[in-house]
N, C-alpha and C positions, 0 to 999 in steps of 0.2 A: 726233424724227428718223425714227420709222418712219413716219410716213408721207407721207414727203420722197421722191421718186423718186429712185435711184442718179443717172440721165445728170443732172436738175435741179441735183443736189447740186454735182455733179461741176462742173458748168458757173459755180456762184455760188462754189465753191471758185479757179477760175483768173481768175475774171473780178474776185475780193479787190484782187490785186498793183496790176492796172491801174486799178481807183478810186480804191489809194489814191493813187498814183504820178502822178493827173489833179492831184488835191488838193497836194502837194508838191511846194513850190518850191525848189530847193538854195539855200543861202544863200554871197553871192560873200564876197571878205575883206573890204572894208568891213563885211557887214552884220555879219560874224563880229567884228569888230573894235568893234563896239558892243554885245555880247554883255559884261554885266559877269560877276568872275571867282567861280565858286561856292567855298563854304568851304573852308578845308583840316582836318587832322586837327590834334584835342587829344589830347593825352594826359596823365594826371595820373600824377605818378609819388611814389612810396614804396617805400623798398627798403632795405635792410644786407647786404654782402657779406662772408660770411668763407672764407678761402683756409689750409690747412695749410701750403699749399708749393708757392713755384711755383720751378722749376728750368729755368735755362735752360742749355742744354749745346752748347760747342764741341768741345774737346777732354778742356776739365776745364769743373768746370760752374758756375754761382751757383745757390746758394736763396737763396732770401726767406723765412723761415716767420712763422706767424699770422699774416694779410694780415687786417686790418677795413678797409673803407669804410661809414658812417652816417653818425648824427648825433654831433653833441658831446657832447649830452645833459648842455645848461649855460645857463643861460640871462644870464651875466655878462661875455660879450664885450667887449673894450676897455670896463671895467666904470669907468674915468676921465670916459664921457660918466653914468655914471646910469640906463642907457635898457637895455630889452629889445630888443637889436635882430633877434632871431630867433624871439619867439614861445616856444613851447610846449619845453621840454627834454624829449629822447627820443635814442633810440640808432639812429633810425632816421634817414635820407636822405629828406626831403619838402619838403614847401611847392614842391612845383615842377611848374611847369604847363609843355609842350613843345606850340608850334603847329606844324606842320609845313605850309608851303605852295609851290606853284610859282609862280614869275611869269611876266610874259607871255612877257616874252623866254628863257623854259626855265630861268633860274635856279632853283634849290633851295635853299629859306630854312630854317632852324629857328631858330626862337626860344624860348630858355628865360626864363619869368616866373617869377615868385612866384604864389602863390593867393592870397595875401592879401600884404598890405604892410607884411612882413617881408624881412630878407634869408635865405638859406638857408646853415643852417649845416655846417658839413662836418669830418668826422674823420678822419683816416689814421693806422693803428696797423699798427707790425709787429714782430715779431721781430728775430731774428739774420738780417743774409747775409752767406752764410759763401760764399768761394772754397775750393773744394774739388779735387783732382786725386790725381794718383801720389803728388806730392809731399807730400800732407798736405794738412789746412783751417785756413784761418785767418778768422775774423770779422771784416768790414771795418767792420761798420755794425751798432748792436745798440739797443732800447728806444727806435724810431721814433716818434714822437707828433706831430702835426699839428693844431689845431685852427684851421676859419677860416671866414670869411664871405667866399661868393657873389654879390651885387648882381645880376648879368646873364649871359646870355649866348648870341650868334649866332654860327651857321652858315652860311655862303653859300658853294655851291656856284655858278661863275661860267661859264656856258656861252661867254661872248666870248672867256675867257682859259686858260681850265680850270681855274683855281683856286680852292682853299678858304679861305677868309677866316673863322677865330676870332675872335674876339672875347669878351670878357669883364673883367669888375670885382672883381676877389679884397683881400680884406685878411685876413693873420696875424694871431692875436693869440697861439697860442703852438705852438711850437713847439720841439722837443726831442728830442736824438739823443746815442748815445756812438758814437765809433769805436774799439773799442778794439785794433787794432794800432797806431795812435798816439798811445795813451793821452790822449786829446782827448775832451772833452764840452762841447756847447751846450745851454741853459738858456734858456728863455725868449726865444727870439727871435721880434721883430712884425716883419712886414710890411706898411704901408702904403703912405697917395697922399702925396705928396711934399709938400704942400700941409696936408697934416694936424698941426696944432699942439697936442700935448699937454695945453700953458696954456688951448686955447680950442678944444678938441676938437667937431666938429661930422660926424653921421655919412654925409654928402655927399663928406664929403675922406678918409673913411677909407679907402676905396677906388681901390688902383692898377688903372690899367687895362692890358691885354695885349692884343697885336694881331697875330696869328701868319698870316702867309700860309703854305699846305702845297700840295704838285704834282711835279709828277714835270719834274725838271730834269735838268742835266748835270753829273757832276764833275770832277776837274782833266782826266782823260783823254778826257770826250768823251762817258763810258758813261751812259745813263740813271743816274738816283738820285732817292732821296726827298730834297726840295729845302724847307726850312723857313725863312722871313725872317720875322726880327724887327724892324717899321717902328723901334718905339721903346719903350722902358720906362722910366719918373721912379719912384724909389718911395723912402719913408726905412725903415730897416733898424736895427731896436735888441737888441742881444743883452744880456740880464740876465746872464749870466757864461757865461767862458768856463774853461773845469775840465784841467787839466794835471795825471794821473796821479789826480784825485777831487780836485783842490784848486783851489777859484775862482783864477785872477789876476786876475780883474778884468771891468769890462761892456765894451761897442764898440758904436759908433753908426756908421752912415754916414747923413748928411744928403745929401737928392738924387742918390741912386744913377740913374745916367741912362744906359742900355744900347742903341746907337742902332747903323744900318749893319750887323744884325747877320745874317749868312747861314750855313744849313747843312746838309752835302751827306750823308747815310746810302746808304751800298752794301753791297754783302758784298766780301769778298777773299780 
């Protein structure tokens, strides 16, 4: 560069813009329109979350305490088919791969997979919640336990309509709570696909599917609200015992629980 003349310099510096700008042609929406779509974002996820206490407060408040989300850290789910159907036992949240992409029409997709071809196993453990106020606390819901399998699950944010469309494939295999202000405890309850037959268990039918539309709608008065519809839900429902005061009375099944037309409006007041 030193022994480049300043005015030279100067001259090959403004005169850059306009070569390039001879050279480049804008492209109209046709040619944009045969431009294929570049990748979107992966992300691989692994994680266990634990929570002391979460309190939510009106006038008097709820906790929740010990909050876990992981893994099951089991590897014998609906153990009637024989089969590993989640891979590796761990206490953590994994096997799951999230694509994140737009489409043409601005829609916003997320798609949750498996890494491998597993289903993803899932845990929910909590404590005591307790309602608490002036008046004293009382325990509604205490020794929370949840174990279940994942299958699938999408995200579509819908720029035509504004809405967000869930989706996903969950099956219970167990499940377990006490309430003890009504001296009431559940044992063992599954939740599957309605189609799923114990005699001839096949892990295709284990899975109920869910299909939540969420957006911001209207309630009885008119006022914005978070607005949640449920197209439809088929799913069979088997509780191992049901406990009155720590004493079993007995199991309950529901064959083809089917929850349809289902709408629902959250405001504050």
């Amino acid at each position: 560069m030193k022994g480049l003349k300043p005015t030279l310099f100067a001259l090959c510096v403004c005169g850059a813009p306009s070569l390039a700008m001879a050279g480049f042609q804008p492209l109209d929406d046709g040619s944009m329109g045969n431009i294929t779509g570049q990748a979107g974002v992966t992300i691989e996820l692994e994680t266990k979350l634990n929570i002391d206490r979460f309190i939510y407060t009106d006038e008097g408040s709820l906790e929740i305490n010990d909050i876990f989300i992981g893994g099951a850290n089991r590897t014998d789910m609906f153990s009637e088919m024989g089969l590993n159907l989640n891979g590796d036992a761990n206490d953590r949240l994994d096997n799951i791969r999230i694509n994140i992409d737009i489409a043409r029409d601005g829609d916003a997709i997320i798609n949750l997979l498996p890494l491998s071809f597993n289903a993803v196993d899932f845990r929910m453990s909590t404590g005591a919640w307790n309602l608490t106020g002036t008046g004293g606390s009382t325990t509604v819901l205490d020794n929370f336990n949840m174990d279940m399998l994942i299958g699938s699950g999408t995200i579509r944010v819908d720029t035509a309509t504004d809405k967000l469309r869930f989706q996903t494939d969950i099956a219970i295999d167990d499940l377990d709570f006490d309430a003890p202000f009504l001296a009431v405890g559940i044992r063992d309850l599954q939740l599957t696909g309605a189609d799923y037959d114990l005699d001839a268990p096949q892990p295709l039918r284990v899975f109920a599917n869910v299909d939540l539309s969420i957006y911001k709608g209207a309630n009885a008065a008119g006022a914005d609200a978070l607005a949640i519809d449920l197209a439809a839900f088929e799913a069979d429902v088997r509780i191992g015992g049901v406990l009155i005061g720590g004493t079993s009375i007995g199991s309950v099944a529901l064959d083809n629980l089917a929850i349809t037309n289902t709408t629902m409006r959250i405001y504050g007041h």
